[in-house]
N, C-alpha and C positions, 0 to 999 in steps of 0.2 A: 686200742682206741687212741693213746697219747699219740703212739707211734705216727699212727693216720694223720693226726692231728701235727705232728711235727714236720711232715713229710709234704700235706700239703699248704702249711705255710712256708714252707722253703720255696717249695715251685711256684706260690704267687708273688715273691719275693724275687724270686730270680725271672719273671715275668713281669714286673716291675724296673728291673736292671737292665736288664736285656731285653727290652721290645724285639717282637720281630719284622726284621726288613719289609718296608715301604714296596708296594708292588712297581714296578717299574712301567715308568708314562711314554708312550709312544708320542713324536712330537709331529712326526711326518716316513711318510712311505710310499717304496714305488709299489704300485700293484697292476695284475693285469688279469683278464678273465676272456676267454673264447664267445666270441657271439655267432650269433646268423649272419647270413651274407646279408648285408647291407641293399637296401630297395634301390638306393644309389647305382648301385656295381651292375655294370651291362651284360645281360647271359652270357657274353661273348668272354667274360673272364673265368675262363674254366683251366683247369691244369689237363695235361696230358696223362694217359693211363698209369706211366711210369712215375708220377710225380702227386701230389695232393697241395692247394692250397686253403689255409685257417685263415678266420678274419678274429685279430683280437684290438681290445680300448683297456687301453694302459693309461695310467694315472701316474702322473710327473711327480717329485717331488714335491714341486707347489701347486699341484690340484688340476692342474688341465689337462683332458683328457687325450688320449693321441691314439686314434684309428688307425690299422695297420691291415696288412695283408703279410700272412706267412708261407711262402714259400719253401716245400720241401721234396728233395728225393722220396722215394717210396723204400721200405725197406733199410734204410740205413739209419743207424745209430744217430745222437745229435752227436755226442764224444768224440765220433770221429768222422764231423763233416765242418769245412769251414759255413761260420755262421757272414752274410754280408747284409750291413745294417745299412740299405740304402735312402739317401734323405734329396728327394725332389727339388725344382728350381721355383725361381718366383713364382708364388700363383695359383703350383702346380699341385698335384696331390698321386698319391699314391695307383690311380688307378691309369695317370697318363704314362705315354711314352714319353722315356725309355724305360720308366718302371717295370710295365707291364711284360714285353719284350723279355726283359732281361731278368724279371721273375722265372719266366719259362725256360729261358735259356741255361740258365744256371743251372736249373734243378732238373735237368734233362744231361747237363753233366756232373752233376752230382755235388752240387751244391746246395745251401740254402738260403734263401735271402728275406729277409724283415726289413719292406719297405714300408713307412710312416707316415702318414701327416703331420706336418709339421704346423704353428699356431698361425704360421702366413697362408695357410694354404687357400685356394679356390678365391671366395668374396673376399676374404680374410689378407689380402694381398697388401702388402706395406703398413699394417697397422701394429705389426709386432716389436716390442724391442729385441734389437737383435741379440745381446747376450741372454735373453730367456729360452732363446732356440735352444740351446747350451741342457737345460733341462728336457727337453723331448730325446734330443738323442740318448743324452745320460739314462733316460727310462727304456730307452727299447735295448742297449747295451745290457741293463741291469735285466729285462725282460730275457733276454736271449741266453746269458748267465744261469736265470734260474731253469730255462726248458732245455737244461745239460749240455751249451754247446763250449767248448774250449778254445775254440781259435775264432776270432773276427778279425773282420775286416771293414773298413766306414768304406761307403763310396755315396760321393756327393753328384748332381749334373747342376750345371752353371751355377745360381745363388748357392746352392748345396754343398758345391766344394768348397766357398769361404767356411760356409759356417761347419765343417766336417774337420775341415785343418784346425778352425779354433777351439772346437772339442778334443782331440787330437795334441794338439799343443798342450793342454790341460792334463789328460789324464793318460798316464803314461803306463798303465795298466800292461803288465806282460802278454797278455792274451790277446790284444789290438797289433797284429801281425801287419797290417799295411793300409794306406790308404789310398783309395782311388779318386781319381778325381775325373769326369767327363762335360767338355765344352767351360775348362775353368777361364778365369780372371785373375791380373793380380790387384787389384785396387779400387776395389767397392767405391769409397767413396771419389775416388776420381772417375769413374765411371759413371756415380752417378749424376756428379755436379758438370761432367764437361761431354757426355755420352747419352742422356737419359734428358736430364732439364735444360742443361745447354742452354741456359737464359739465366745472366747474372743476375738482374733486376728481379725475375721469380723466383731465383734462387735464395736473393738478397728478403724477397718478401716473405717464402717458407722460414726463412731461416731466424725472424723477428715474431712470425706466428708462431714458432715451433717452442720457442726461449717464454714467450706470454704463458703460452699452454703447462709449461712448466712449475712458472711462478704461477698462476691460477690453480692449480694440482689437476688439471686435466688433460695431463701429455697422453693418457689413453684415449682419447676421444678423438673423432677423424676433425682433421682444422678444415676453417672454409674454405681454402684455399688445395687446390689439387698441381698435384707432382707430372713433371712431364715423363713419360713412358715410350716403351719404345715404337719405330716409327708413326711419330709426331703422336700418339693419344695419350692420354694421361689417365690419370687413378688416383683417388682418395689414399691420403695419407695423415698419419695420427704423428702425434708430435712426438714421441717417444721414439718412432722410427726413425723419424726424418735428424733427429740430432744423433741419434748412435751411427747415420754413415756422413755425419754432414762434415765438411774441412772446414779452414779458416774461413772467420767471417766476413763477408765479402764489404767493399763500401758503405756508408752509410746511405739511409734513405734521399739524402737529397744529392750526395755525390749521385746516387744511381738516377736519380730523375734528369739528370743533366742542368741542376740549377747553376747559376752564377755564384749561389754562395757557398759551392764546395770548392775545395782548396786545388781545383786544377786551375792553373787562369784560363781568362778569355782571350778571344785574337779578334783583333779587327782587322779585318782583308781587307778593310780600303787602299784602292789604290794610287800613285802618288800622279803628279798631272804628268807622265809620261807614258802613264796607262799598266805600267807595271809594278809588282807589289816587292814591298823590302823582302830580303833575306828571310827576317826573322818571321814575320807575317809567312810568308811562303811555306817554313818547314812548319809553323804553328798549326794552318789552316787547310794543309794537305791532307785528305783523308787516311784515318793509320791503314797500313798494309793487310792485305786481308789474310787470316791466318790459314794455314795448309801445313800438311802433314809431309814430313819427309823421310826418305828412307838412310839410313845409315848408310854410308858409302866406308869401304874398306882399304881404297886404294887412290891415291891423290892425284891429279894430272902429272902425268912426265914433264919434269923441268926440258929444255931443249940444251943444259950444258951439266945438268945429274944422271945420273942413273937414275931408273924408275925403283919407286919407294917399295923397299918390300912391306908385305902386309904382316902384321902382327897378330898375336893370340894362335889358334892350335888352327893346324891347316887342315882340310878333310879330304882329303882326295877323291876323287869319283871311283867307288868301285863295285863289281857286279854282289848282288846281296847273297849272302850264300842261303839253305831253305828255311834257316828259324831266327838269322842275327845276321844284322847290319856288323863291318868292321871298319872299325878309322884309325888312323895313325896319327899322333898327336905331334906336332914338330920337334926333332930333338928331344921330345919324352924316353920315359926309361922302356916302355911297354907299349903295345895297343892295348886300346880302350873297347869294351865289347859293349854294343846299344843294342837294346833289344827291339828286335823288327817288329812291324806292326803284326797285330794277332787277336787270335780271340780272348777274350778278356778272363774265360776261363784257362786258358794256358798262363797267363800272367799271373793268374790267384797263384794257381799251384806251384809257380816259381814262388812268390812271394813268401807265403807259409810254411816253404820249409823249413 
């Protein structure tokens, strides 16, 4: 009985000294789960015999959810198929083309692809911040990870390929074998400001509503003011979006109204009693030149007492294409350069991943 009695005041003693470890707290998680096809999705989105597609809603690291469509071969392993984690343009969602297309297409050559919704999608069009995007693909990557697949690949179309490179840039993950990009851009926010709204003054006024929305704490909220879109319509835009692509800030409000009391001067055209106007008046009050796009020229006018200017950078010669690769000779380089001809996009994966 001492014994009992010595034995178990040790262990409450040593249960006293040593607590046992604190369970560990989950602070956030991606998850995903298989559902029904969506009352959305038109019967007309079926897979082929050789192929199957899953509809799953994956949960981001910070909570929102991202509706997908799983595209897959039939019979083959995930281990050993490249997985392509494809992410739609403005607007656009998982069920348009070129998704749909090239859901089928893939997995008919033996691929698979997980195309998403992304938090711009559909209604949802410019209300997003764009580095949140960052989190939807990070989830369907980490989705595609856990249903065994080893090789990815991101492919972005138009908005898609910004935001795919800047995931990409990010996360340098050995298993992200290449990225595709189809109908890219290189400069969002020039695109937007001189492509899309093309109007300094609206510009200048998003961009004074978008900085209030801010200081107020409602950059999520759409402002009353709407964004120009492409040919000539526009779309609601929340202020969070519109400052994550917006450039330098343009004029102030009364420079842009054309007042007298922004720092450009005025000119007065009157003219002197000869009926024509000074110098300085003339260049003042001559309409500015209208702006137009030009193209690069490579080769200068022939002087009449030089030799004609050679052109500089890699020459390409014209040559017949052989059946899978363009060849060019670069000037004075040590080697030709091999381009790869245009193709189907599954010949390109399977170059890329090995």
């Amino acid at each position: 009985m001492r014994l009992l009695f010595v034995l178990t005041a040790a262990l409450v003693a040593a249960v006293l000294v040593f607590p046992a470890p604190a369970l560990a707290a989950q602070a956030a998680a991606i998850t995903y789960e298989f559902t029904a096809k969506p009352a959305a999705v038109p019967a007309t989105f079926t897979a082929a015999p050789n192929e199957r597609v899953r509809f799953l809603t994956i949960t981001a690291i910070d909570g929102n959810h991202v509706d997908s469509a799983l595209w897959e071969p039939a019979g083959k392993a995930p281990a050993t198929t490249t997985m392509v984690v494809a992410v739609h343009g403005s607007g656009a969602d998982y069920i348009d083309d070129p998704m749909t297309f090239l859901g089928r297409g893939l997995a008919a050559k033996g691929y698979a692809m997980l195309a998403i919704d992304t938090r711009q999608h559909d209604e949802h069009i410019n209300t997003d911040n764009f580095y949140d995007i960052r989190n939807d693909i990070q989830s369907a990557v980490f989705t595609a990870r856990a249903l065994g697949y080893k090789t990815i690949v991101l492919l972005g179309h138009s908005l898609g390929t910004i935001q795919v490179q800047y995931y990409a840039a990010q996360d340098w993950s050995t298993d992200i074998k290449a990225v595709v990009l189809l109908s890219p851009f290189a400069n969002l926010p020039w695109k937007s400001r001189n492509l899309l709204i093309a109007n300094e003054k609206q510009y200048g006024d998003l961009t004074d509503a978008a900085l209030k929305s801010l200081r107020d704490g409602t950059q999520s909220a759409v402002l009353p003011l709407k964004m120009g879109y492409l040919q000539g319509a526009s779309s609601p835009v929340t202020g969070q979006h519109f400052l994550t692509i917006a450039t330098k800030r343009p004029a102030s409000p009364t420079a842009r109204s054309g007042s007298s009391a922004s720092r450009t001067p005025s000119c007065s055209c009157a003219t002197n009693p000869t009926g024509s106007s000074s110098r300085s008046n003339r260049t003042c009050c001559s309409p500015p030149p209208a702006p137009r796009f030009t193209r690069a020229k490579h080769h200068v006018h022939p002087h009449p007492r030089r030799p004609p200017a050679q052109p500089r950078g890699p020459q390409i010669p014209q040559q017949p294409a052989t059946a899978d690769r363009h060849r060019i000779e670069l000037a004075r380089g040590p080697a030709p350069v091999g381009v790869p001809a245009a193709g189907t996009l599954a010949r390109r994966l399977q170059r890329s991943v090995r």
